[in-house]
PLY file of the C-alpha trace (Angstrom):
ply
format ascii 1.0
element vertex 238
property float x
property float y
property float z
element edge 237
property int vertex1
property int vertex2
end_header
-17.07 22.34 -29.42
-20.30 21.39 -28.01
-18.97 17.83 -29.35
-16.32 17.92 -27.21
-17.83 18.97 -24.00
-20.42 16.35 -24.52
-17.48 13.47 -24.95
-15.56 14.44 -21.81
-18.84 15.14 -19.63
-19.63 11.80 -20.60
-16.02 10.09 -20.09
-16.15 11.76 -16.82
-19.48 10.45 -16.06
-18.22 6.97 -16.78
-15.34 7.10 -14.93
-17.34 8.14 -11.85
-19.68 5.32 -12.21
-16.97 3.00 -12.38
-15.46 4.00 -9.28
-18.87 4.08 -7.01
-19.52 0.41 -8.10
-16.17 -1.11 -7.51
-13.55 0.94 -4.72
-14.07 1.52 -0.96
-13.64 5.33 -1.29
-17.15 5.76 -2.63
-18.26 3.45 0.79
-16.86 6.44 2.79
-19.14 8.84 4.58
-17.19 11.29 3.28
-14.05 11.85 1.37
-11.68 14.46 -0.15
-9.33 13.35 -3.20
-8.09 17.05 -2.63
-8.10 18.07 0.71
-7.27 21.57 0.34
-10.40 22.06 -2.07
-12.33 21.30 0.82
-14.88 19.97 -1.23
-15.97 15.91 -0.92
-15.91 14.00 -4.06
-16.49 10.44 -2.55
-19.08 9.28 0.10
-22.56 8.35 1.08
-22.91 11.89 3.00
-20.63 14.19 0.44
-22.87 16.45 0.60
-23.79 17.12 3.58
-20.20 17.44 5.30
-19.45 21.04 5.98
-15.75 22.01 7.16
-15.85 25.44 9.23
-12.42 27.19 11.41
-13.04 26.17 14.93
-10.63 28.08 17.13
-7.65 26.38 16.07
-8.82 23.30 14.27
-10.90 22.49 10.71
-14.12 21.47 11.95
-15.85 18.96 9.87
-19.59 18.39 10.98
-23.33 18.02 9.38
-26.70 18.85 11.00
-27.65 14.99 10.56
-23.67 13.40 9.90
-22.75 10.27 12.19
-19.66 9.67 11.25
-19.70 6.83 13.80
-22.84 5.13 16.27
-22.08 2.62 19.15
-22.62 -0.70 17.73
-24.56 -3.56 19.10
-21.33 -5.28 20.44
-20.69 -3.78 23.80
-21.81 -0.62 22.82
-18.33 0.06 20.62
-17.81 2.64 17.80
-15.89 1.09 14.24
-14.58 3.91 12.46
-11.50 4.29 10.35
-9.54 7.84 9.18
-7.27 7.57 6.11
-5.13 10.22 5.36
-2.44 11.09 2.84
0.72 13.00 4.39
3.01 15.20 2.35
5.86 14.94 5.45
7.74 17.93 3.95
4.66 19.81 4.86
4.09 18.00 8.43
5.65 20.45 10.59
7.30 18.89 13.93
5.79 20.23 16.41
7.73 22.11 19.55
5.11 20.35 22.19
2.24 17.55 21.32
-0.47 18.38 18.81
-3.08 16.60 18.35
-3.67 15.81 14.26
-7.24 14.91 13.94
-9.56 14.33 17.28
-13.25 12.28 16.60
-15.85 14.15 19.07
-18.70 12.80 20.05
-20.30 15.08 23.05
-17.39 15.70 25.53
-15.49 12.16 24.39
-13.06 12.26 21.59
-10.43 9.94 20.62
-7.94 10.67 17.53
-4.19 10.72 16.71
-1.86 13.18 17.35
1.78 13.69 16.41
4.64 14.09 19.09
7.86 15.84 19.44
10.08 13.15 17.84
7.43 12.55 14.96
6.03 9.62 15.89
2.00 9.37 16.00
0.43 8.81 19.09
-3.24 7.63 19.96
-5.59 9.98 21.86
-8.08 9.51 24.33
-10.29 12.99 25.19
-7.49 15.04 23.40
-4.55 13.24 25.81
-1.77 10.81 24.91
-3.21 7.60 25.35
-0.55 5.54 27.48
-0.98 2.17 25.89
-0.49 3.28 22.33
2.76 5.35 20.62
4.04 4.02 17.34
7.93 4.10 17.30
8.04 4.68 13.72
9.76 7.84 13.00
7.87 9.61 10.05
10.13 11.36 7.29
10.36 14.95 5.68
10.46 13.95 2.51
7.20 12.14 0.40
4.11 11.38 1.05
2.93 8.96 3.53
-0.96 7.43 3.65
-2.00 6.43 7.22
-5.43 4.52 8.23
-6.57 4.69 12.00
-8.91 1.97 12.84
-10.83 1.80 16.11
-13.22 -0.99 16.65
-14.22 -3.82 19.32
-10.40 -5.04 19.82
-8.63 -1.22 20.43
-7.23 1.00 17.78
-4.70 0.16 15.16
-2.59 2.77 13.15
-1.09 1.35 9.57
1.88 3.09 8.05
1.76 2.91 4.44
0.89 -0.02 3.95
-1.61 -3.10 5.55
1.61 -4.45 6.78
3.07 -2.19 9.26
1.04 -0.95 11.88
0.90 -0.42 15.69
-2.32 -1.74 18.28
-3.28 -0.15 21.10
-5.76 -2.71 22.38
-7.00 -0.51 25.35
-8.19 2.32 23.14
-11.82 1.75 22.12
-14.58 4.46 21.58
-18.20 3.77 22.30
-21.18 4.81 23.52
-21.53 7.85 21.61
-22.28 8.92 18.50
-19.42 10.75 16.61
-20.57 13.79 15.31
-17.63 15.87 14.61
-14.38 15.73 13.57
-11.84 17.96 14.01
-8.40 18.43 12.09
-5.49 20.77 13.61
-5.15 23.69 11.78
-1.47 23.78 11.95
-1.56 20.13 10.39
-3.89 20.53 8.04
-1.89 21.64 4.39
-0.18 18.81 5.09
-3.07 16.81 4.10
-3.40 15.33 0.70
-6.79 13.40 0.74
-8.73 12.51 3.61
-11.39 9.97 3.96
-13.53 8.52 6.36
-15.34 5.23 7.14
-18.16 3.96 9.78
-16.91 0.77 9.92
-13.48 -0.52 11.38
-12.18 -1.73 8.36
-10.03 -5.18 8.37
-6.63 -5.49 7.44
-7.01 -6.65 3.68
-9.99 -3.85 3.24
-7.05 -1.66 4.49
-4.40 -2.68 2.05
-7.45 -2.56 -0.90
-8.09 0.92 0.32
-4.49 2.12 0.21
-4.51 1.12 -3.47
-7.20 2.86 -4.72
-5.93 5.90 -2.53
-2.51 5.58 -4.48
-4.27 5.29 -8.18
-6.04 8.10 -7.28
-5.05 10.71 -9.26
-3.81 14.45 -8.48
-5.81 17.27 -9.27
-3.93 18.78 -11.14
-2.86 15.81 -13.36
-6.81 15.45 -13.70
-7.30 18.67 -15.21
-4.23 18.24 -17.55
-5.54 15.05 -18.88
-9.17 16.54 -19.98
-7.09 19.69 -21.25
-4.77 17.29 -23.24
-8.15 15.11 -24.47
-9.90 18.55 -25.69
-6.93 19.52 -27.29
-6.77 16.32 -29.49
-9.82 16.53 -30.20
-9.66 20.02 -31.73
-6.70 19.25 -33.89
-8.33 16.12 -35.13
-11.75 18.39 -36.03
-9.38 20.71 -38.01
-7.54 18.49 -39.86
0 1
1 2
2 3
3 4
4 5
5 6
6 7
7 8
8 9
9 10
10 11
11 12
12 13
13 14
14 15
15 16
16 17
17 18
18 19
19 20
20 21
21 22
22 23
23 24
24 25
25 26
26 27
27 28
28 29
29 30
30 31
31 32
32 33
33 34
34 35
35 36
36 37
37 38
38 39
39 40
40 41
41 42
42 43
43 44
44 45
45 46
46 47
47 48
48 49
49 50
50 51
51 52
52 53
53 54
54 55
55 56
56 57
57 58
58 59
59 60
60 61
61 62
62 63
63 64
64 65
65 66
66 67
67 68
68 69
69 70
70 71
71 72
72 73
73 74
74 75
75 76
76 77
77 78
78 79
79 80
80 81
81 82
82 83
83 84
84 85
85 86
86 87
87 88
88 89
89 90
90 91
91 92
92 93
93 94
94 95
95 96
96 97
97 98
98 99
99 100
100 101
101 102
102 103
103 104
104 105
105 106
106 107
107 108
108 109
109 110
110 111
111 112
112 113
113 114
114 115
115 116
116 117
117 118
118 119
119 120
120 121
121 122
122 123
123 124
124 125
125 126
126 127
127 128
128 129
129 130
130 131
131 132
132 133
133 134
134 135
135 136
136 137
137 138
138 139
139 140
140 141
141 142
142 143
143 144
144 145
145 146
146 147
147 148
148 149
149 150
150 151
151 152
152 153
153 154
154 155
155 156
156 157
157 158
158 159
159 160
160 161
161 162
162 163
163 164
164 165
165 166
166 167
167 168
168 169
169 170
170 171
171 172
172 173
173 174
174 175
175 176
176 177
177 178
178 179
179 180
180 181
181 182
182 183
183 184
184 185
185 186
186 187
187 188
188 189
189 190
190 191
191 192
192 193
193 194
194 195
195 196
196 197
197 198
198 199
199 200
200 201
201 202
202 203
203 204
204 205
205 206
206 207
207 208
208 209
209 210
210 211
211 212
212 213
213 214
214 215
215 216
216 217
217 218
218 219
219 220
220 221
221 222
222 223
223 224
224 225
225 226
226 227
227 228
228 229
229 230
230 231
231 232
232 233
233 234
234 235
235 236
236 237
C-alpha cells in the first residue's frame, strides 16, 4: 500500500511541476481550479489569499496581497479576472448586481451583470456608461470570461479570445488593488476563478482559456487517482 501512495504522491508531484513550468495559471497571483473549495491551487501568492463573508460579498484579501499596483505608464493598473460560469447557476438578477468589484481604497472597478444578462463594466460599484456587452449569456453550460483592464480601457472576452467587448474609457490606476470582492448571490455560480497582475494580450487570453478548459474537475481528479489505486491493487494481487 505504502507502494501505492508513494506512486501517486509522486505522479501528482509531477504533474504539478509540469504545470508551474509551462501554463499561465501558475503566473496568477492567485487561483482556484475549484472555486467552491475556496482553497487556491495556482499562483505566486496561493497562500496568502484569504476569502472571508463581507456583508453581502466573498471578500478575497491578504495582509501583504497586491493584486494590482499603478504602473509606470501614466500611473495605470493591468489586471485581468478569469472566471468560469455555470449559467444554469447564474441567477438573473431582478435589479443590477455587481459580480466581482476590484477595491483599492475607496476606488473599485469590476463587472457586474444586468437585468437582461448581459455583463456590464463598473466604475466605483456603478454601470460604467461607455461599456455594456450586448451578448446575452445563456442558462444552460458553462461559460469562461476574462476581464482585462490596462493602459487602453477594459476589455471583456466571451469564451473565447475572439469575441469580446472594449470599453476604452474604463481604466484603473493610481491605486493599489488590495481586495477583491465577489457577490455572494453570484458566487456558486463560479467554477474556477483566477487572477492576474498584468493585462494580459489577446493571444495570452486565448492560451489561458485553454489551459482553463483542460483543466480538470474535481471530482474527475479524485476518480482518476481512485481508479489508478485500484489497478494497482488488483495487479499486486494477481
Amino acid at each position: 500500500m505504502k507502494k501505492i501512495l508513494s506512486i501517486l504522491m509522486l505522479t501528482a508531484g509531477l504533474n504539478v511541476a509540469a504545470s508551474a513550468a509551462t501554463t499561465l495559471l501558475e503566473q496568477s497571483i492567485v487561483g482556484y481550479s475549484d472555486f467552491e473549495s475556496r482553497i487556491a491551487d495556482f499562483g505566486t501568492q496561493r497562500d496568502s489569499v484569504t476569502i472571508a463573508t463581507s456583508g453581502d460579498n466573498l471578500l478575497l484579501s491578504g495582509p501583504d496581497v497586491k493584486f494590482s499596483q499603478p504602473s509606470g505608464n501614466g500611473g495605470r493598473n493591468n489586471m485581468t479576472l478569469s472566471m468560469v460560469l455555470d449559467l444554469s447557476k447564474l441567477n438573473t438578477p431582478e435589479s443590477y448586481t455587481a459580480l466581482f468589484n476590484a477595491k483599492g481604497g475607496s476606488t473599485s472597478w469590476g463587472v457586474g451583470l444586468n437585468t437582461d444578462r448581459t455583463l456590464q463594466g463598473l466604475w466605483n460599484n456603478g454601470a460604467y456608461s461607455g461599456g455594456p456587452t450586448t451578448t446575452t449569456l445563456g442558462t444552460e453550460g458553462t461559460l469562461t470570461i476574462s476581464v482585462v483592464t490596462g493602459e487602453s480601457g477594459t476589455r471583456i472576452y466571451l469564451g473565447d479570445e475572439s469575441t469580446y467587448y472594449t470599453a476604452g474609457g474604463l481604466k484603473f490606476g493610481n491605486v493599489d488593488i488590495t481586495q477583491l470582492l465577489i457577490n455572494a448571490g453570484m458566487a456558486d455560480a463560479i467554477e474556477q476563478l483566477y487572477v492576474h497582475d498584468s493585462a494580459l494580450s489577446q493571444e495570452q487570453i486565448g492560451q489561458l482559456m485553454a489551459e482553463i478548459a483542460n483543466v480538470p474537475e474535481p471530482a474527475t481528479a479524485s476518480l482518476s487517482l481512485l481508479g489508478l489505486a485500484a489497478l494497482m491493487m488488483r495487479r499486486r494481487r494477481a
